[in-house]
N, C-alpha and C positions, 0 to 999 in steps of 0.2 A: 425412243428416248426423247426427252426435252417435251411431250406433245402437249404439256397444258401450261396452262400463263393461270395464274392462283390471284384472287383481290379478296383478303382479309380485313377487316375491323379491326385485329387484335394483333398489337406486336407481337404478344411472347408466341404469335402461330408461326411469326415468319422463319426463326430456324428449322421449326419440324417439317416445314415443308419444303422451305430451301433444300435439304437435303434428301427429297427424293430425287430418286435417277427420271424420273416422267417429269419433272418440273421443271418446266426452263424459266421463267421469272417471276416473282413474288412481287405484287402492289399492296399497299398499304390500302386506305379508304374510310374514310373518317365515318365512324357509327352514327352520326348526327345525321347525315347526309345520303347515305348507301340506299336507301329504300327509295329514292327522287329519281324521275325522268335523267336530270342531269350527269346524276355516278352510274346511270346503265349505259348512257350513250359515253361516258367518260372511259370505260371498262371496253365498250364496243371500240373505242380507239385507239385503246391499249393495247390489245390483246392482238399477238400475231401467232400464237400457235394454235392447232388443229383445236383443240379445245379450251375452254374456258371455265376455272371451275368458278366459284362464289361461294364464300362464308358470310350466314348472314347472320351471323351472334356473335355477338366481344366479349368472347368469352376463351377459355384456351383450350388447345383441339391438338388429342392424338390420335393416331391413325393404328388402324389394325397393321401386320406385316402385308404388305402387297394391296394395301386396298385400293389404291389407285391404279395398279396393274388392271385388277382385276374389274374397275368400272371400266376400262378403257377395252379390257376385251370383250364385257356386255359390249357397249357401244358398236365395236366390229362384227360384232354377231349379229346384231340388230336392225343397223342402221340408226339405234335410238338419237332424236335430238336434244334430250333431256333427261339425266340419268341422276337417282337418285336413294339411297341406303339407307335399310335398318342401322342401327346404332345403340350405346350406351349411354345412358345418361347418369352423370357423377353428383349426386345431389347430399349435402351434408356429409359429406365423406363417405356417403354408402352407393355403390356402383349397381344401376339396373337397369336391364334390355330395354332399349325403347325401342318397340316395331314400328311401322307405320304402313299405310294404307295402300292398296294400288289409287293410281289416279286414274279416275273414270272422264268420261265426257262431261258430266255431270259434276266432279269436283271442280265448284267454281266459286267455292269458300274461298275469300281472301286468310281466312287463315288456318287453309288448309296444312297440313304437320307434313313437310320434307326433309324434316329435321333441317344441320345447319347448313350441310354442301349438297351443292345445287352445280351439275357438270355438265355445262351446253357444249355443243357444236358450237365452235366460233362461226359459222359460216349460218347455221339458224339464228345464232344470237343476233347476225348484224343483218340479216333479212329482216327481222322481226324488230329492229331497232329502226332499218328504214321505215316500216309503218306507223314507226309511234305520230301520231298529228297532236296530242296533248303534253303539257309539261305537265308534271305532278309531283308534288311536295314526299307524301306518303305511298304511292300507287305504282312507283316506277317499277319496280320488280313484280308486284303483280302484274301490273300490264306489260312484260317484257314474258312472262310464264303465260298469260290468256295467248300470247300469240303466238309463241311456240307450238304453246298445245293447239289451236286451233289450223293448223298447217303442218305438223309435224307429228313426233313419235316420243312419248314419254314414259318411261320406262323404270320399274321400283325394282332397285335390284335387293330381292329380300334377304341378305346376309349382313351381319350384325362386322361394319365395318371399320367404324369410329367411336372415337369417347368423348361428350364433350359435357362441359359443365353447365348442371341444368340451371337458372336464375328464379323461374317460376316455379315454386314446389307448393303451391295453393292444391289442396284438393278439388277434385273437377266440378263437384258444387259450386265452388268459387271462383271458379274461370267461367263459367256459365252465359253470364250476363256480362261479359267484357265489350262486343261489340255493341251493344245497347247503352254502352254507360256514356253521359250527356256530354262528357269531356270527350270523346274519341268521334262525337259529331264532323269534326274537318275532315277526318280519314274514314268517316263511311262515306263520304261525298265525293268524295275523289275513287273510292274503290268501288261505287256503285258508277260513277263514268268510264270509268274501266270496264267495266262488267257490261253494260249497256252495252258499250262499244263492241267487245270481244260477239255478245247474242248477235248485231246485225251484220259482221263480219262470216258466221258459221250461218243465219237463216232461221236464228232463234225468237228473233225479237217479235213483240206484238205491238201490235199498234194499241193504242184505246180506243178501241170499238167494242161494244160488247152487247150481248143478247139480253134484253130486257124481261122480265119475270113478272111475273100476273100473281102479284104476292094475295090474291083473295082467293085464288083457284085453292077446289081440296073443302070439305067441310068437316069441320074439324069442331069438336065439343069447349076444347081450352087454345086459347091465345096461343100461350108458351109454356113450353114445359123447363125446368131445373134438371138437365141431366148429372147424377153423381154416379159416377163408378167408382165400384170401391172395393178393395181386397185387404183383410191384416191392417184396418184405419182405425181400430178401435179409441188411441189419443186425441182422434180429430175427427171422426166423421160426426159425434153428436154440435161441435160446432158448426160443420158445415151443414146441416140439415137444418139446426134456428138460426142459422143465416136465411136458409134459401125461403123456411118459412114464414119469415117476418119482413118479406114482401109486400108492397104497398101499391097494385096497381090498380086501371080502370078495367080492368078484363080480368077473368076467368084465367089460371094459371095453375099448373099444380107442380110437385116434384118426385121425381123418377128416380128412384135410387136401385142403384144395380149391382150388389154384393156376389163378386165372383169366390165362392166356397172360402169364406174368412172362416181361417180355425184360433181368432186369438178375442172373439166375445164380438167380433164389429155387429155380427147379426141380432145381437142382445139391447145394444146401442139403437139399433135401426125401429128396431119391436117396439119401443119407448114409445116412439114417436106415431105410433100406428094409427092412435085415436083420432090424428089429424085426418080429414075424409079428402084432404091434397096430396097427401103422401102415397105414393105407388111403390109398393118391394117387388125387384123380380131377385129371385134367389136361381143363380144358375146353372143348367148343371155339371157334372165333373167334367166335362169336354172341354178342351179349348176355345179359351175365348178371348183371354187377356185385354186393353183395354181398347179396343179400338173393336173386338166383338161385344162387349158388354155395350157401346154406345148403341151399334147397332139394332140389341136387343130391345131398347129405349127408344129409338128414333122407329122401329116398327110396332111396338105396343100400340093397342087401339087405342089408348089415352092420350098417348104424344100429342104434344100442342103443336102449332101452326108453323111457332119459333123454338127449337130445340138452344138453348142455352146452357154453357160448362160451368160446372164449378168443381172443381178437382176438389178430392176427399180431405184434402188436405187443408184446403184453404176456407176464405170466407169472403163473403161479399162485403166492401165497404161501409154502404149504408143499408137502408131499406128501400131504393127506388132503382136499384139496378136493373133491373125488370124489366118496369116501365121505359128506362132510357133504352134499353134493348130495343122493345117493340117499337118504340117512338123512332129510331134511328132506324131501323127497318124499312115505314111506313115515308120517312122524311125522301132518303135517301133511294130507296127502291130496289135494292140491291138483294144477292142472296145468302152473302154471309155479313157479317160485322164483326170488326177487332176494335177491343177497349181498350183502354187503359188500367196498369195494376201497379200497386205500391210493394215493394219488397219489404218484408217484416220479419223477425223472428219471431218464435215461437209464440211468444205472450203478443205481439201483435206491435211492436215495436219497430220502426223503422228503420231501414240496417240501410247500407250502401249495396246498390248507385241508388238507391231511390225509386223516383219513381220513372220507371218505361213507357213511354209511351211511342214506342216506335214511329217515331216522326221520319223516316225514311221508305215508309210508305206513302205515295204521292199517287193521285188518281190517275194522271195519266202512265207512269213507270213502276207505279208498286207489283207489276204482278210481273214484271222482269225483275225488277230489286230482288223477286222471294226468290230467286233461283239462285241468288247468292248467299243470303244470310241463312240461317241456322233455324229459324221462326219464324212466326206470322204474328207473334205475340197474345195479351191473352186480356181481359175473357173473351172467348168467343162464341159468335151465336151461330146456327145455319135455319136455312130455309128448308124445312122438313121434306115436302115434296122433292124438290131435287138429291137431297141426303137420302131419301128412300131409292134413288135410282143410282146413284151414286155409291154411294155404302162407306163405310170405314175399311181399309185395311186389317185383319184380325192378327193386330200384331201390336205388344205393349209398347212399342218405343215409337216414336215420329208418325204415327196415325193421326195425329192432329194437322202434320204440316203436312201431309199427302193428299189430303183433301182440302185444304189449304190451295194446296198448287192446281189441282184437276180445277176447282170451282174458278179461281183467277184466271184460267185458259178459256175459258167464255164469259163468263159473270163480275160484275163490278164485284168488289171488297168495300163495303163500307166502314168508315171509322169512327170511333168517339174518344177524343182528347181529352178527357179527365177522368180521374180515378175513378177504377168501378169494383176492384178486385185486390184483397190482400193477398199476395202470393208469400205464405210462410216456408220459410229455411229454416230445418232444423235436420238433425242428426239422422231422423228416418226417413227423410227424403230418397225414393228410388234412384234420384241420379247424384246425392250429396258426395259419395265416395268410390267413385266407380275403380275399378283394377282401370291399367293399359290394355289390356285384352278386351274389355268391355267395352272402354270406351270407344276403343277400334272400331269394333263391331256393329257399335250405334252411329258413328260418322259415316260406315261405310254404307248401312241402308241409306243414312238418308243421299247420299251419293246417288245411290240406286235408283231413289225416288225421284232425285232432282234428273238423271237421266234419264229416265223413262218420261220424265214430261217433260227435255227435251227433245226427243226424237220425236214426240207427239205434236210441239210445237212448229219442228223444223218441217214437219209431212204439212201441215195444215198450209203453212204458208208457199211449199213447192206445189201444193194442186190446189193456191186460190183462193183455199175458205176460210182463211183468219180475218 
């Protein structure tokens, strides 16, 4: 009885919780303030029971019967330092499961989904509060959970245990680009010093050193190639293809298009265009390939240029010299991949909010620790053919762009280009416009995977010396 001390956001929580029998005292916590260095270390001196939960939405919260019994005897079973539940989410008056994810080593998303109760160990909380050496405005709770996780035991207790009122009911199309949007610039600066901090705490971090590339090795017929993969793009792939071929460069160039069994005409779209003697069809076949085998299929054709370059079926290139700026930032820079800049637009080519990305939270010396925390590497992007042939794509439709992404940044510079090269269109049949809970799960959790898997590769390189 009595074992947790509760700090909520929201008056109307404090009787529901007041009246558990596990509650021995209820804190207020002003929402403006609860995500700063200050309200965690404030909480840390609050709190004198065995546990410590934390609500971190103001919003109102009921509890299933027993659901605090029952994280508290996870916890005893466990030893977890960090305990945390499926739940309800109550959106427009319609009630529905929110699950969420296990946390990996690798989840190091600041806005990874814990939903809103967060149930520490008072005793990890205030270990992990002695380490803090930064204030921060936005970052305090993230950098109070890197450090838990990073010395302790976190734990998803998957039972559907709370109901709380959802705020955001955008479709996940439209939550997409939130960490990228130019207003939330203070709080990815602060959440990437967290994150930096958390990689050289665990053995993650990298220095910027990196292995220089002989970008003329290889003889190769064309400069760069236009990779498009495409499946069911029959509304967009004929623009993306008099984009890619009203190119305007000094080199030899052509475009690769790679239709994985489109049954809705895209192949007919594609034929159009055949007469051009730049255009290359591979047509694949019924096997598994999805989009990250189709690139593959493209970056080993004997045509591949030097520089394999994206353009998603969807979209369209800016102007007519993207190309050029490709190979030119290549050539400048020495690097083995490069990330542009793209303007968000709808359908007709319209430019919608936040604008334009230009992921400016990649820096030469920390961008390739930064990518272990955000979601992308942004887009368009190019790779260095040679290395992508040894390399390969993941044959997997979702996050095969950020997995190679992450392998390439673990030796190789990332080149950048700050100005628009790419119109990235939202509209209605976008693969990731309206995903289920389920889905979306499923697609955070790979990239978990992924970001885990290139951390333990990280953490090997630098315990035997060779980062």
């Amino acid at each position: 009885m009595n074992r947790i001390d509760c700090f909520i956001p929201d008056p109307s929580s404090v009787g529901t919780l007041g009246r558990e029998p596990e509650v021995r005292a209820v804190y207020r916590i002003e929402p403006s303030t609860l995500r700063s260095t200050a309200a965690v270390r404030r909480i840390a001196s609050l709190s004198d029971a065995e546990f410590t939960l934390i609500c971190t939405k103001d919003t109102s919260l009921r509890l299933v019967a027993f659901a605090l019994e029952r994280m508290l005897q996870v916890a005893d079973d466990t030893g977890a330092d960090l305990l945390y539940a499926d739940h309800f989410a109550l959106a427009d008056g319609v009630e529905v499961p929110a699950p969420v994810i296990d946390c990996q080593k690798g989840s190091l998303r600041d806005d990874f989904d814990f939903g809103s109760l967060l149930l520490y160990r008072t005793s990890a909380l205030r270990q992990a509060v002695s380490r803090m050496t930064q204030q921060y405005e936005y970052a305090g709770l993230y950098d109070l959970r890197l450090k838990v996780q990073a010395r302790g035991r976190v734990e998803h207790v998957s039972e559907f245990l709370y109901y709380e009122v959802e705020l955001d009911t955008r479709k996940s199309g439209e939550k997409l680009f939130d960490y990228v949007d130019p207003k939330n610039r203070a709080v990815q600066i602060e959440m990437e010093q967290a994150c930096t901090a958390h990689l050289k705490e665990i053995g993650g971090y990298l220095e910027p050193r990196f292995k220089d590339v002989d970008l003329l090795a290889g003889d190769f017929e064309y400069e760069a190639s236009v990779i498009i993969p495409c499946r069911n793009r029959v509304k967009t792939v004929g623009d993306a293809i008099r984009s890619a071929l009203s190119q305007e460069t000094d080199f030899p160039y052509n475009v690769i298009v790679v239709d994985d069994n489109s049954t809705d005409g895209t192949v007919d779209v594609i034929r159009r265009s055949l007469d051009d003697p730049r255009l290359i069809y591979i047509a694949q076949d019924p096997s598994w390939h999805a989009i990250g085998g189709n690139w593959n299929a493209a970056l080993h054709h004997s045509s591949c240029g030097r520089f394999a370059l994206q353009l998603d079926s969807d979209d369209t290139y800016s102007d007519g010299h993207t190309v050029q700026k490709f190979v030119d930032a290549f050539r400048e820079q020495g690097c083995a991949m490069v990330v542009g800049t793209y303007q968000m637009t709808d359908f007709e080519g319209h430019p919608i909010p936040p604008g334009i990305i230009d992921h400016r939270e990649w820096t030469p010396d920390n961008g390739r620790n930064n990518a272990l925390r955000v979601n992308g590497l942004g887009a368009p992007r190019g790779f260095w053919t040679p290395l992508l042939r040894q390399l390969n794509f993941p044959t997997t439709r979702y996050g095969e762009d950020y997995a190679v992404g992450l392998r390439v940044s673990r030796e190789y510079r990332i080149g950048r280009i700050y100005e628009v090269l790419y119109n990235c269109r939202r509209w209605d049949g976008n693969s990731d416009a309206a995903l289920s809970v389920e889905k979306n799960n499923a697609n955070n959790y790979y990239k978990d995977r992924i970001r885990t898997w290139e951390l333990d590769a990280r953490i090997a390189l630098n315990r035997n010396g060779l980062a």
